[in-house]
C-alpha positions as a Markdown table, in Angstrom:
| # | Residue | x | y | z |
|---|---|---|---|---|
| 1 | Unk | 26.6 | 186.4 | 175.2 |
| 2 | Unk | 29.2 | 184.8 | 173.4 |
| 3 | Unk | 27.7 | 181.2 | 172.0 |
| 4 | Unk | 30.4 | 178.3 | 171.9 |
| 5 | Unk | 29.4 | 174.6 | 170.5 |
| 6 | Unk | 30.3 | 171.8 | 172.7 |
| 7 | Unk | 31.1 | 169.0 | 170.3 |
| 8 | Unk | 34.1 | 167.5 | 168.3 |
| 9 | Unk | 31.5 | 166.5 | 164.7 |
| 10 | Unk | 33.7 | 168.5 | 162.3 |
| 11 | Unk | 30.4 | 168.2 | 160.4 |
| 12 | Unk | 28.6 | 170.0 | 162.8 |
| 13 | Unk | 31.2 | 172.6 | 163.8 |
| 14 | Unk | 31.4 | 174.1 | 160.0 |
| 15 | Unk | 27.9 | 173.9 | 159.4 |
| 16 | Unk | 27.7 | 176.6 | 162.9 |
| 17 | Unk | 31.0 | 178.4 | 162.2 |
| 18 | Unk | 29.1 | 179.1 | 158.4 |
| 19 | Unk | 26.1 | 180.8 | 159.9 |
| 20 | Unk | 27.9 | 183.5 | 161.2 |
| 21 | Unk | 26.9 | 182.6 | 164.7 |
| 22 | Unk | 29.5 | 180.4 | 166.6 |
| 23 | Unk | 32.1 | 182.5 | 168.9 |
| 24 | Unk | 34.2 | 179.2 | 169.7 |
| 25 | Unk | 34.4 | 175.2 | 170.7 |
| 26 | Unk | 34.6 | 173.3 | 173.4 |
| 27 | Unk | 35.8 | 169.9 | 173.4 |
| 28 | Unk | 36.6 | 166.9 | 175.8 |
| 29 | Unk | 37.6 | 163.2 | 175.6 |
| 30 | Unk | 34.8 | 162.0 | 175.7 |
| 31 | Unk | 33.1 | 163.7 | 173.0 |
| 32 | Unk | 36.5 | 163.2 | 170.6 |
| 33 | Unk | 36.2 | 159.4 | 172.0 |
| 34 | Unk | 32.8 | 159.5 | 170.0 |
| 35 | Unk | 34.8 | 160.9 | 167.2 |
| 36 | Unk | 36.9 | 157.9 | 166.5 |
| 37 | Unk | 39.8 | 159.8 | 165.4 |
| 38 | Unk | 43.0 | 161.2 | 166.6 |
| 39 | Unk | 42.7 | 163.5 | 169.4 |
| 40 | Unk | 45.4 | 166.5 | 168.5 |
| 41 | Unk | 44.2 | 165.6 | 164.6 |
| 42 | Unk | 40.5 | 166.7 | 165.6 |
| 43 | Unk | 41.6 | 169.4 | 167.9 |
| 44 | Unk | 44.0 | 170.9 | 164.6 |
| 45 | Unk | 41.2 | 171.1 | 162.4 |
| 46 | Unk | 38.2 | 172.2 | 164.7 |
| 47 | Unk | 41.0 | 175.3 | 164.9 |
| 48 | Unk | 41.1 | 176.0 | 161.5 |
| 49 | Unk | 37.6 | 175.9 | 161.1 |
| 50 | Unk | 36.7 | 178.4 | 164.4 |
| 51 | Unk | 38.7 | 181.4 | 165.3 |
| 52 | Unk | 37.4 | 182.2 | 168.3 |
| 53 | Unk | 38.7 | 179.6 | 171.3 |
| 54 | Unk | 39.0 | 175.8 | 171.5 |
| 55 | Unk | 38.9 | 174.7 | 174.7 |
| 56 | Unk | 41.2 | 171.2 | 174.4 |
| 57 | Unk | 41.2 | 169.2 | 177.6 |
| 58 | Unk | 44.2 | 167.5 | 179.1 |
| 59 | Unk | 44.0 | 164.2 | 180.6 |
| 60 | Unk | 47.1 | 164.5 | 183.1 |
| 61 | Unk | 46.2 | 164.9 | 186.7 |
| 62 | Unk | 49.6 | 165.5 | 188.2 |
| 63 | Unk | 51.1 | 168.8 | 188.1 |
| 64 | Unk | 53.7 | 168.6 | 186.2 |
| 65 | Unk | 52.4 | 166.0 | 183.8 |
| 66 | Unk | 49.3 | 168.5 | 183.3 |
| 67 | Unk | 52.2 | 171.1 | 182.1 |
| 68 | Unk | 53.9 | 168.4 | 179.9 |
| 69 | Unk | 50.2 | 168.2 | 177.6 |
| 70 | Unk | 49.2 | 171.7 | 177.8 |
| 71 | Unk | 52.8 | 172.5 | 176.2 |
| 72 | Unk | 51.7 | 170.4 | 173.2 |
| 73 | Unk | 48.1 | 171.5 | 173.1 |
| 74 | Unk | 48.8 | 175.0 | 173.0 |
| 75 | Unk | 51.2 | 174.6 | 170.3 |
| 76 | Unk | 48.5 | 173.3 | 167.5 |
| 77 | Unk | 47.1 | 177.1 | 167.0 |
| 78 | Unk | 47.0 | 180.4 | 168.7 |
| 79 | Unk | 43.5 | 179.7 | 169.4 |
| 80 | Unk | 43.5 | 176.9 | 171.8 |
| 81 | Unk | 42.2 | 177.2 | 175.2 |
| 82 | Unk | 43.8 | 174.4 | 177.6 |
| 83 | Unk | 41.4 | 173.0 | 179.4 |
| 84 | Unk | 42.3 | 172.2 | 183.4 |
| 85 | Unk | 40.2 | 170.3 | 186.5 |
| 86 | Unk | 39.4 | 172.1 | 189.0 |
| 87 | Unk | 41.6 | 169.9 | 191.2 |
| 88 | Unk | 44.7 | 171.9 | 193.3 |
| 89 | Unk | 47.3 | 170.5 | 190.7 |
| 90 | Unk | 45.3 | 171.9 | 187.6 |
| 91 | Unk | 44.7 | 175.3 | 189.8 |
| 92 | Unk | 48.4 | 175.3 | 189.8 |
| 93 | Unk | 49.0 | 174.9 | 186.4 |
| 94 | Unk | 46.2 | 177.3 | 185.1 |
| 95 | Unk | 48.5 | 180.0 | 187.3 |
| 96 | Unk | 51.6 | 179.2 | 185.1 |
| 97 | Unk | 49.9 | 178.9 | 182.1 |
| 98 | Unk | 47.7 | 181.9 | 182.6 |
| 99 | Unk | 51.5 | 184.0 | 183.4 |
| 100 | Unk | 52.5 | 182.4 | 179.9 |
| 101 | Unk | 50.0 | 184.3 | 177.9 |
| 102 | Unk | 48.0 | 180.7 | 177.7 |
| 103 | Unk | 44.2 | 180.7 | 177.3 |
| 104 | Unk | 42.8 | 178.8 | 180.3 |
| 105 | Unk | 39.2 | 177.1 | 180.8 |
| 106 | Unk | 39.0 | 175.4 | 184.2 |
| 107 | Unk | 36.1 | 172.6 | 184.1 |
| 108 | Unk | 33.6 | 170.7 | 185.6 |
| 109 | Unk | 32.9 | 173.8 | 188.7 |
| 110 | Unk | 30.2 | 172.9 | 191.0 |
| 111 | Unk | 30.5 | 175.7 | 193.4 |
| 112 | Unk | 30.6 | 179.4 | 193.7 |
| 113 | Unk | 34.2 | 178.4 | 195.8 |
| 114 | Unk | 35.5 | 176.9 | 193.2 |
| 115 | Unk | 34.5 | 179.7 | 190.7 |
| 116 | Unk | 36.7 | 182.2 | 193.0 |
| 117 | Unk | 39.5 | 179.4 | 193.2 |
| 118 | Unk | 39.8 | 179.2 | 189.1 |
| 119 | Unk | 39.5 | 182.7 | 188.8 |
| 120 | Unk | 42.2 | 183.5 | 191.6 |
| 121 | Unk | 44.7 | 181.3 | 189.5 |
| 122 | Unk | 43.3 | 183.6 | 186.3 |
| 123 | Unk | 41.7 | 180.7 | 184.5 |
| 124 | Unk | 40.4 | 182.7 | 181.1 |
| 125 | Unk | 37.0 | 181.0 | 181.5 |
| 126 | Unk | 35.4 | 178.6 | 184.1 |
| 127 | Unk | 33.1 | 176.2 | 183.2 |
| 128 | Unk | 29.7 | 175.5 | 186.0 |
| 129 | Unk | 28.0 | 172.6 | 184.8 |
| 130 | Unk | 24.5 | 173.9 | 185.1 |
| 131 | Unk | 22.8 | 170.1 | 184.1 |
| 132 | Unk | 24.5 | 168.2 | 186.4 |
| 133 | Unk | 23.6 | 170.1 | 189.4 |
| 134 | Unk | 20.0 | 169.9 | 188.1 |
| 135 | Unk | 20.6 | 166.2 | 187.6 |
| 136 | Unk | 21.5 | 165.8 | 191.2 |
| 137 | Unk | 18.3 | 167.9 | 192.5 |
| 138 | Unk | 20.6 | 171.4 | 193.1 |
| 139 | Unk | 20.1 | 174.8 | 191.2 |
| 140 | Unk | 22.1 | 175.5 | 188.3 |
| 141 | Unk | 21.1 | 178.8 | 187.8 |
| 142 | Unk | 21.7 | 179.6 | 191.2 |
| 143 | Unk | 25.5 | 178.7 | 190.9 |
| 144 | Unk | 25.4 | 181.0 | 187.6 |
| 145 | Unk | 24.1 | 183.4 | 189.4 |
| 146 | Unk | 26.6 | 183.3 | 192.9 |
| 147 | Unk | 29.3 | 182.8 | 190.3 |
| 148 | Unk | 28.4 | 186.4 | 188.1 |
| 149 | Unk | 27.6 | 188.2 | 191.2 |
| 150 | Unk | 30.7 | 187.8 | 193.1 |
| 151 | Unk | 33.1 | 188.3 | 189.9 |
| 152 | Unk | 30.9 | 191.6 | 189.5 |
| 153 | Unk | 32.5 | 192.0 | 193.4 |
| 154 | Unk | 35.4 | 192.2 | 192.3 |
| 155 | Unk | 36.8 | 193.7 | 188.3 |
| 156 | Unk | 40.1 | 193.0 | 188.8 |
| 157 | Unk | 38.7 | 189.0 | 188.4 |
| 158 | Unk | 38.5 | 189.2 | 184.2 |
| 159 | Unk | 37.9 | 185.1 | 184.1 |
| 160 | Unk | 34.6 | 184.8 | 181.9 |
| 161 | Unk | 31.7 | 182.5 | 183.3 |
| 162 | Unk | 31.1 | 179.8 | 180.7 |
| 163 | Unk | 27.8 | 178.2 | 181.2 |
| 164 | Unk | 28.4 | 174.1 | 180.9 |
| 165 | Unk | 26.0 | 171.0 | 180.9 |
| 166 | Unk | 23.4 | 172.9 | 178.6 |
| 167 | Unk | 20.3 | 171.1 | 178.6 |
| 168 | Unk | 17.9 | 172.8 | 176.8 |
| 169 | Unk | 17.0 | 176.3 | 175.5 |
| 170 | Unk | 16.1 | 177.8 | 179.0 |
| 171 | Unk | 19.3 | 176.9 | 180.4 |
| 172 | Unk | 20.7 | 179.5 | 177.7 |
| 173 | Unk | 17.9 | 182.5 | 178.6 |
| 174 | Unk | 18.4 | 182.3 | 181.9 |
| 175 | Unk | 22.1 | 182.1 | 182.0 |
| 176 | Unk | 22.3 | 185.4 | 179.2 |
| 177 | Unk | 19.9 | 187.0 | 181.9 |
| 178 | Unk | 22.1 | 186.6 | 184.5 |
| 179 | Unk | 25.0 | 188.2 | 183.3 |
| 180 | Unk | 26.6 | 184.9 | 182.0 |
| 181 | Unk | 29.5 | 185.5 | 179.2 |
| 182 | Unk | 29.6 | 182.5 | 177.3 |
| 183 | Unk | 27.1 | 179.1 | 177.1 |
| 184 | Unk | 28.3 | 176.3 | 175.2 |
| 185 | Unk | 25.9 | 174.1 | 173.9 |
| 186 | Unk | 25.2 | 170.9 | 172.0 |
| 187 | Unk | 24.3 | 171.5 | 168.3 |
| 188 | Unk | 21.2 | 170.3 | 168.8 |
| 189 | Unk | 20.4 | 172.8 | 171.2 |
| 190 | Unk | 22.2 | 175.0 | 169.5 |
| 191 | Unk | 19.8 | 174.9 | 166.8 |
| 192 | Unk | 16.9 | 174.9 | 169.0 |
| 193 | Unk | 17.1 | 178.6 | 169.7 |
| 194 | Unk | 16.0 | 179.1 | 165.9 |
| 195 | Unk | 12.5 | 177.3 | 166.8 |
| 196 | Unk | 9.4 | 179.0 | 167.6 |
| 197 | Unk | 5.7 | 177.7 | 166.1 |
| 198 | Unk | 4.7 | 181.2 | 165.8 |
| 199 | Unk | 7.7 | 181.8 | 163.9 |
| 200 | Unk | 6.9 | 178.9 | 161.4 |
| 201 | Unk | 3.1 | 179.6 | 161.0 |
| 202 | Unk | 3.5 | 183.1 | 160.6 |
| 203 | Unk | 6.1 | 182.2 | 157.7 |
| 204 | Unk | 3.8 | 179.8 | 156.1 |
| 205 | Unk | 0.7 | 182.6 | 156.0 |
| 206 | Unk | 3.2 | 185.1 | 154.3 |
| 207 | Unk | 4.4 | 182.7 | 151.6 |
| 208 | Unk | 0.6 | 181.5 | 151.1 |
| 209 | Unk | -0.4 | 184.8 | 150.7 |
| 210 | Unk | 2.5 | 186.3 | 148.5 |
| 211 | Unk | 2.2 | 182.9 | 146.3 |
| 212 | Unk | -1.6 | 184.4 | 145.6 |
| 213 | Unk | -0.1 | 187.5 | 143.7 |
| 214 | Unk | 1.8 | 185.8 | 140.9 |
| 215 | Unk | 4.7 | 188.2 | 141.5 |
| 216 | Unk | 8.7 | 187.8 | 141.3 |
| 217 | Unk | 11.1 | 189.8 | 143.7 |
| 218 | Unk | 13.9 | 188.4 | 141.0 |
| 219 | Unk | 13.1 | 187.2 | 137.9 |
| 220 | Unk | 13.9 | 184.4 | 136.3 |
| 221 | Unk | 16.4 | 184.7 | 133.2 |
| 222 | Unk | 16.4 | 182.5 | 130.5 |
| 223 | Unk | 20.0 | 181.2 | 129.3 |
């Protein structure tokens, strides 16, 4: 599973991108609203930091105004994904764009219908918002789940299922056990996968006990 952070804190995104971890960004106007800065600024510099995809979200509705900002987002870097509603106009636009040799992600999907929709118009990803749907009382993971069965259906479908609305760690086991491609995830959650109180005491014990034998794996040198 392919691990994308869903934030615009350049901060954040180059502290990820330095462990070694972080496969891409995802990005929308309301977390580069938070940001305070320039939207295409932010977007430039997120892609010099990541090489793997940044999804960058137009704010057009209408067909051919969608078209208009996807032109200018996909000329910041190779690696920008434009990101599209699932609306018929940005169904129509991911179709052109995707015949252009443009990365797609088609957002905020909230049905298995919709997931064939985006992936018909050969949106690169599609986003479900798993969080949302649990919000709202409904099954995330089963929409995850309808959604990687029926691509499976069907190889000639190559869009990639890119878990959204990630809540907490689970959201991210269950999704990689389900066949999921990508989750993107707040940094904070991000990080959370690291954490395990076993893991920590277990660490503490070894230190505690190596610190007993006086010993040095590297010495210290004297300048």
């Amino acid at each position: 599973m392919k691990f994308f952070v869903d934030t615009a804190d350049i901060g954040d995104i180059r502290a990820l991108a330095a462990s070694g971890l972080l496969d891409g960004v995802t990005t929308n106007p309301s977390l580069i609203a938070r940001s305070g800065r320039r939207f295409l600024e932010v977007v430039a510099e997120i892609c010099e930091l990541v090489a793997g995809p940044v999804s960058a979200e137009v704010a057009a509705t209408e067909f051919a105004q969608i078209l208009r900002e996807a032109d200018v987002l996909r000329r910041i870097a190779p690696n920008v994904a434009v990101k599209l509603p699932l609306t018929p106009d940005g169904l129509r636009a991911c179709r052109v764009l995707s015949e252009q040799g443009t990365m797609t992600n088609v957002t905020l999907c909230f049905s298995a219908a919709q997931a064939l929709l985006a992936a018909k118009a050969g949106a690169t990803f599609v986003s479900p918002f798993v969080g949302r749907l649990d919000d709202v009382g409904q099954n995330g993971m089963q929409l995850i789940a309808d959604i990687v069965q029926i691509y499976r259906n069907y190889p000639a479908l190559k869009t990639e299922v890119l878990v959204a609305s990630v809540r907490h760690p689970i959201h991210v086991i269950e999704s990689a056990k389900l066949g999921a491609h990508v989750a993107t995830l707040p940094p904070a959650v991000l990080r959370a996968l690291y954490n395990h109180p076993l893991t920590d005491k277990g660490l503490a014990a070894f230190l505690a006990d190596w610190a007993k034998t006086g010993q040095q794996i590297v010495e210290t040198v004297s300048v």
